[in-house]
Backbone as CSV, one residue per row, in Angstrom:
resi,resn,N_x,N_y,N_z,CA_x,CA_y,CA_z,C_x,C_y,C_z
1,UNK,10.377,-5.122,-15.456,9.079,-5.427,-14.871,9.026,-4.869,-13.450
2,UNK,7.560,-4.617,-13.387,7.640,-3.397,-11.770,7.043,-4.769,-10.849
3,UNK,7.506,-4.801,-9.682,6.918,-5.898,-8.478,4.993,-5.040,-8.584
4,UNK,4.162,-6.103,-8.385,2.930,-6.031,-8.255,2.350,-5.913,-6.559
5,UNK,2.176,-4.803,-6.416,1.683,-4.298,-4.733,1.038,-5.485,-3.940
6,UNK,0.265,-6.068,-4.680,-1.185,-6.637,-4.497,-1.073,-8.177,-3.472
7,UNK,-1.539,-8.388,-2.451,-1.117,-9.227,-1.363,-1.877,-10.156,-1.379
8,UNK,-3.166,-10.236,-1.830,-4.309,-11.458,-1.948,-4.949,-10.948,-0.785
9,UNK,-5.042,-9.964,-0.507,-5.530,-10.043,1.072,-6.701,-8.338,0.801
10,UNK,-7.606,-8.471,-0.302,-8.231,-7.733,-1.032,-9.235,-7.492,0.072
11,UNK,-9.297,-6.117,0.438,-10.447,-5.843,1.996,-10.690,-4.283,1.256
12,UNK,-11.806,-4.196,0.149,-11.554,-2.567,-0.170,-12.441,-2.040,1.070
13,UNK,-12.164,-0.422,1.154,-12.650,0.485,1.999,-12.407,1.604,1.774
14,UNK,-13.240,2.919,2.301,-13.694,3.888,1.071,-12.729,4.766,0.959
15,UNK,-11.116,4.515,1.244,-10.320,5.412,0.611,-9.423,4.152,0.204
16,UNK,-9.003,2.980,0.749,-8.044,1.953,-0.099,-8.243,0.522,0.256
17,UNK,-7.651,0.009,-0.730,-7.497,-1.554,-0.026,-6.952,-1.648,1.420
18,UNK,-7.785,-2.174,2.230,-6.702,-2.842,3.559,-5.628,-3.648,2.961
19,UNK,-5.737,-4.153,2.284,-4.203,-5.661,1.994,-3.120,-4.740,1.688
20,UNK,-3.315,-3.820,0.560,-2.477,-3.575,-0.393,-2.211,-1.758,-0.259
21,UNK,-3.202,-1.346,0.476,-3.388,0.389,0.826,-3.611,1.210,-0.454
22,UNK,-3.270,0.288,-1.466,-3.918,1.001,-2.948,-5.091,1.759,-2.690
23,UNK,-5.288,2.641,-3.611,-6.653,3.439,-4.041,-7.462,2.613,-4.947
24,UNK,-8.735,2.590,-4.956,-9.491,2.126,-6.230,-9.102,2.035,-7.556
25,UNK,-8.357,3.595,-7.720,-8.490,4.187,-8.748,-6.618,3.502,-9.305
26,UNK,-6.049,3.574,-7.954,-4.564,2.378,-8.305,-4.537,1.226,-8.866
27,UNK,-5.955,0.429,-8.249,-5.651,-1.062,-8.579,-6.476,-1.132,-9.901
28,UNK,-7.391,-0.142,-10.157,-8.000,-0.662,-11.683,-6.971,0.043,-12.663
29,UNK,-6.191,1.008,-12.511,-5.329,1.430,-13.433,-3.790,1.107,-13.176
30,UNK,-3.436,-0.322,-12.810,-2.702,-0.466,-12.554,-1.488,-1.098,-13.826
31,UNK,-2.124,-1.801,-14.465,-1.906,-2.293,-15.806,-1.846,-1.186,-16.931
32,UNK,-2.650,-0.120,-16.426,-1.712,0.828,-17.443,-0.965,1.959,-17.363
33,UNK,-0.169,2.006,-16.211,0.662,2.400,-15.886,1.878,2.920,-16.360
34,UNK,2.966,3.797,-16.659,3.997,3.535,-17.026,4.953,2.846,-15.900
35,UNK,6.142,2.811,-15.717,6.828,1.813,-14.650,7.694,2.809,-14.059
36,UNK,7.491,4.354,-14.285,7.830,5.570,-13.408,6.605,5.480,-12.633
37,UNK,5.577,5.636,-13.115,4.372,5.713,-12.106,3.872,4.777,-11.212
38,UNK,3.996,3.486,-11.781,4.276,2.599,-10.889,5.335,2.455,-9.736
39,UNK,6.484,3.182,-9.823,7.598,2.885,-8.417,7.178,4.375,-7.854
40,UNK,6.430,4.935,-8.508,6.060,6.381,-7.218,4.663,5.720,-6.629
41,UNK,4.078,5.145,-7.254,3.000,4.610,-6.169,4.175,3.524,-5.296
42,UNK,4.596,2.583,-5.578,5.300,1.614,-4.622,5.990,2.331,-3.624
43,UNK,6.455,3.513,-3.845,7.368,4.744,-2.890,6.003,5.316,-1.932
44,UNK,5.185,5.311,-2.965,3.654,6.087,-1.772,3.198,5.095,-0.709
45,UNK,3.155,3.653,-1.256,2.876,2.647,-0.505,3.584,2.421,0.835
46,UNK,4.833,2.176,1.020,5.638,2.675,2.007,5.205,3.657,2.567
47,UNK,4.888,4.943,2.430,4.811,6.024,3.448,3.038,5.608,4.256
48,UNK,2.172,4.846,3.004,1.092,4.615,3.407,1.482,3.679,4.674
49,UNK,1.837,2.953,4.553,2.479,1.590,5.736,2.663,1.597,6.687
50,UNK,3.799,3.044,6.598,4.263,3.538,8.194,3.454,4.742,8.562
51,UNK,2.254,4.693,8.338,1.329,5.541,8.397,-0.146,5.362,9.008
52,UNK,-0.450,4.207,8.249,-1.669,3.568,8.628,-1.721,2.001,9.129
53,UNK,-0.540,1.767,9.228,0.250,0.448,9.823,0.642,0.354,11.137
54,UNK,0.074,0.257,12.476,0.901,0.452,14.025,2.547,0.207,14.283
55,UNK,3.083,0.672,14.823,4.249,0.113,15.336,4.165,-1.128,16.076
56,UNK,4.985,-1.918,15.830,4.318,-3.030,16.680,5.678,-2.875,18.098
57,UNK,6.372,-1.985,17.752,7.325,-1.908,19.600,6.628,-1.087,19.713
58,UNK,5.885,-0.338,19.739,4.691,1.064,20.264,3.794,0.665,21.461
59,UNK,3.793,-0.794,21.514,3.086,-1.338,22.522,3.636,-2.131,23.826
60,UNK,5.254,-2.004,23.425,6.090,-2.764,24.086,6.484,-2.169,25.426
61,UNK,6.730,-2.801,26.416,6.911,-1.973,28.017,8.157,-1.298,27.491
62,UNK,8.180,-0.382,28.224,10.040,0.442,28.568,10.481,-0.011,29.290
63,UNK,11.706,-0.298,29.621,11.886,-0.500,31.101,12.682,0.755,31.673
């Protein structure tokens, strides 16, 4: 069984979910999936993350 992306935190927008960074076209075809295609989206999800996700030390002083 593949872990399910999906966070409850469902905010679509016109290229993905805010919660989950899925595509439209991810979360309605998600169930039919094979479970190769499913861990290359979960592998895409990650790059989405550190991508469209801030650093949160990015804001931190230097000293």
């Amino acid at each position: 069984m593949t872990k399910h992306p999906c966070v409850n935190r469902c905010t679509p927008s016109s290229k993905a979910c805010k919660g989950c960074l899925r595509t439209a076209t991810e979360i309605r075809d998600w169930d039919t999936y094979t479970v190769e295609e499913k861990l290359k989206i979960l592998e895409d999800l990650e790059v989405r993350k550190r991508r469209y996700v801030p650093d949160p030390t990015a804001c931190s002083e230097v000293e």
